[in-house]
N, C-alpha and C positions, 0 to 999 in steps of 0.2 A: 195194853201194857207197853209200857217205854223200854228200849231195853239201855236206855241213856247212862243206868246205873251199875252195866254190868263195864269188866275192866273195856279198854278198847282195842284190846289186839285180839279180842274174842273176833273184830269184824276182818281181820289178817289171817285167821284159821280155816286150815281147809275143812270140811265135809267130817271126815275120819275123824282128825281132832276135838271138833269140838263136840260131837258123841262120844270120845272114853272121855272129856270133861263132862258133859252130861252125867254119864256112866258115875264118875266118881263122886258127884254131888249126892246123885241117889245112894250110891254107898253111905255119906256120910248123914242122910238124911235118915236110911238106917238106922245108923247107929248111936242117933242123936235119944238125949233124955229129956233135954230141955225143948219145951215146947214153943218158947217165945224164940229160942235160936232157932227151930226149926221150919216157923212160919219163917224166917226173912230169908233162909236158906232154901223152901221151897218156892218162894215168889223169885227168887234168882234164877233157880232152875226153870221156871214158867219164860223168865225173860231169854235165856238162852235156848229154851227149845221155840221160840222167835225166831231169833235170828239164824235157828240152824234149818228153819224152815223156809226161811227169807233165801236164804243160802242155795237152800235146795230150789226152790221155784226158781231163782235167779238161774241156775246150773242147769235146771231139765228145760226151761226155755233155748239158753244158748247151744242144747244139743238140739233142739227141734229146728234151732233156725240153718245150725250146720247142716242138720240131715237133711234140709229143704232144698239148700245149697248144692249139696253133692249131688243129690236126688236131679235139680235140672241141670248140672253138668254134664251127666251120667246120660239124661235123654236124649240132650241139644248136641252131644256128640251121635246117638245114635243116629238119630234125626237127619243129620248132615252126610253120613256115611250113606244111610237110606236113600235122600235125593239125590248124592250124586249117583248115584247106583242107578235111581230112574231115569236123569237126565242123560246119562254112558246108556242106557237101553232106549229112549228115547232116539238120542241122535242115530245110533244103529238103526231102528227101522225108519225115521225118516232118508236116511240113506238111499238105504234098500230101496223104499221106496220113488227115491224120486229116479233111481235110476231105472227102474221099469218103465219110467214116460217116458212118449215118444218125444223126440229130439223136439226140442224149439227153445227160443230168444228168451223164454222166462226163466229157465231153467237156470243159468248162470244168475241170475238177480235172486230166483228164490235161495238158491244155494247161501251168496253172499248175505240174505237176511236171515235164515235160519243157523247154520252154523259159527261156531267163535273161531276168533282167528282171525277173518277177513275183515269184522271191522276194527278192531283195537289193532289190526296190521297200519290198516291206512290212517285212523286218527295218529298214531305216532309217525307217521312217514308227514303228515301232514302239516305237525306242529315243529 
């Protein structure tokens, strides 16, 4: 079914609207006597309960794909809050630990390759 013939600002209407125009078709579809006006007056309403459904799938899509949206905001911040939290516990125990070994020549080099700071220090002093 076309809805080509119904007015076109029907496709301008929100949700609400065009159900009490719905609404009032049926009214008049009520209280119609004439049977040939009633058939062209219920194929209208066939056409608009189309487009109010077209409306709607259109409408509960766009909320599914916001909710999707929000949905990986909402993690990708947890998410990031999370690793930094492991990587702040991380460097604490590698800390800890490299300070219980005993003293030697690596210890400075392992330091500079494990912790930040020391080399985004020296590429900037560098460039």
């Amino acid at each position: 079914m076309k809805d080509k013939n119904l007015p076109n600002d029907y496709n301008a209407l929100s949700l609400e609207e065009l159900t009490n125009e719905a609404n009032k078709m049926i009214e008049d579809l009520e209280n119609q006597k004439d049977l040939e006006s009633s058939m062209e007056k219920y194929q209208n309403l066939l056409k608009l309960n189309n487009i109010i459904e077209k409306k709607f799938q259109k409408d509960v899509k766009g909320i599914n794909e916001k909710t999707k949206e929000n949905i990986l905001k909402i993690t990708s911040k947890k998410m990031q809050i999370e690793l930094n939290k492991i990587a702040k516990d991380t460097n604490l125990f590698l800390k800890k630990f490299i300070r219980k070994q005993k003293k030697s020549e690596l210890i400075i080099p392992m330091k500079y390759g494990l912790f930040s700071g020391g080399k985004k220090n020296k590429i900037k002093n560098f460039n």
